[in-house]
C-alpha positions in Angstrom: 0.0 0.0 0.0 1.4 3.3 -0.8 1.6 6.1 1.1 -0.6 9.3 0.5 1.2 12.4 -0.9 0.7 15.5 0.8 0.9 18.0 -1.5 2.1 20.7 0.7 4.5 18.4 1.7 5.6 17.9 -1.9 5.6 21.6 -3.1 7.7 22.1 0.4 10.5 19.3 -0.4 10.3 20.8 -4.0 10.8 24.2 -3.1 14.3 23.3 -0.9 15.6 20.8 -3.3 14.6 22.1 -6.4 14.3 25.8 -6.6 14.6 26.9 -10.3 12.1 23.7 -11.1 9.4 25.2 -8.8 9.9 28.9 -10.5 9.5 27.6 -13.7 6.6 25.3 -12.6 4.9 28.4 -10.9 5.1 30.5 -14.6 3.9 27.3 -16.5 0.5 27.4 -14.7 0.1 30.9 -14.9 1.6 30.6 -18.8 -1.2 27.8 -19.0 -4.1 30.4 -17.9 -3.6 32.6 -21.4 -1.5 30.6 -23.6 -2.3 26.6 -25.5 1.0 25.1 -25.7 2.1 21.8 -26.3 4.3 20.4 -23.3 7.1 19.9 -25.8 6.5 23.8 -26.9 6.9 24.7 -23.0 10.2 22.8 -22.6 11.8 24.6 -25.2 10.9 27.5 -23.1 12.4 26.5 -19.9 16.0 27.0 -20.8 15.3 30.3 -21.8 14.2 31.6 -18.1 16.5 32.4 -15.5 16.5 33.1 -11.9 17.6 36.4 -10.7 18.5 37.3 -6.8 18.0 40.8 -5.6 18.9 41.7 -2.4 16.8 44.0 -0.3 17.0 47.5 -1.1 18.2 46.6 -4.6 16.5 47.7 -7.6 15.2 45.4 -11.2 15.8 48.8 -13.1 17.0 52.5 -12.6 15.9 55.4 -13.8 16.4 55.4 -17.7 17.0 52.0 -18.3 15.0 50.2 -20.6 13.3 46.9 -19.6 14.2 44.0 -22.3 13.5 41.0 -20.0 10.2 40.2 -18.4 10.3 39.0 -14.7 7.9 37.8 -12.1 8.6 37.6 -8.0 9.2 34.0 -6.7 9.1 34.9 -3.3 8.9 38.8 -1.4 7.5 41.4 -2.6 8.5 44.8 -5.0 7.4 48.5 -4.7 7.3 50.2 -7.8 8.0 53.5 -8.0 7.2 55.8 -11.6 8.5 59.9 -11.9 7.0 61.9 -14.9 9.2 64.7 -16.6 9.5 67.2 -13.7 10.6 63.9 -11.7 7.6 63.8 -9.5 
């Protein structure tokens, strides 16, 4: 007789041993709510996707650079800021 999985359990164990699966995981399902791809299609995505680190305090983007990447939080929490013209 097997033993029943508990999936929070799972996602837990996942989460320590397996980091970078369980970020990409997290994107496929929300991927999966807009977009019909084949599994094969999303695989060929996966390399393609990269975890990024930023330390509190740190910043995605300065002022005048131009975002060319798109990027979701894992885990924490961001504070956007946005200046017009006369910087306010």
């Amino acid at each position: 007789m097997h033993k029943a999985i508990d999936p929070a359990e799972h996602l837990r164990e996942r989460t320590l041993n397996h980091p970078i699966s369980l970020m990409f995981d997290l994107l496929l399902g929300k991927m999966r709510e807009h977009v019909k791809l084949s599994d094969e299609d999303f695989a060929r995505c996966e390399p393609h996707f990269h975890p990024l680190e930023i330390a509190k305090g740190g910043y995605l983007l300065q002022a005048g650079e131009v975002a060319v990447h798109a990027a979701f939080v894992q885990q924490g929490l961001f504070r956007t800021f946005v200046l017009d013209g006369d910087g306010q």
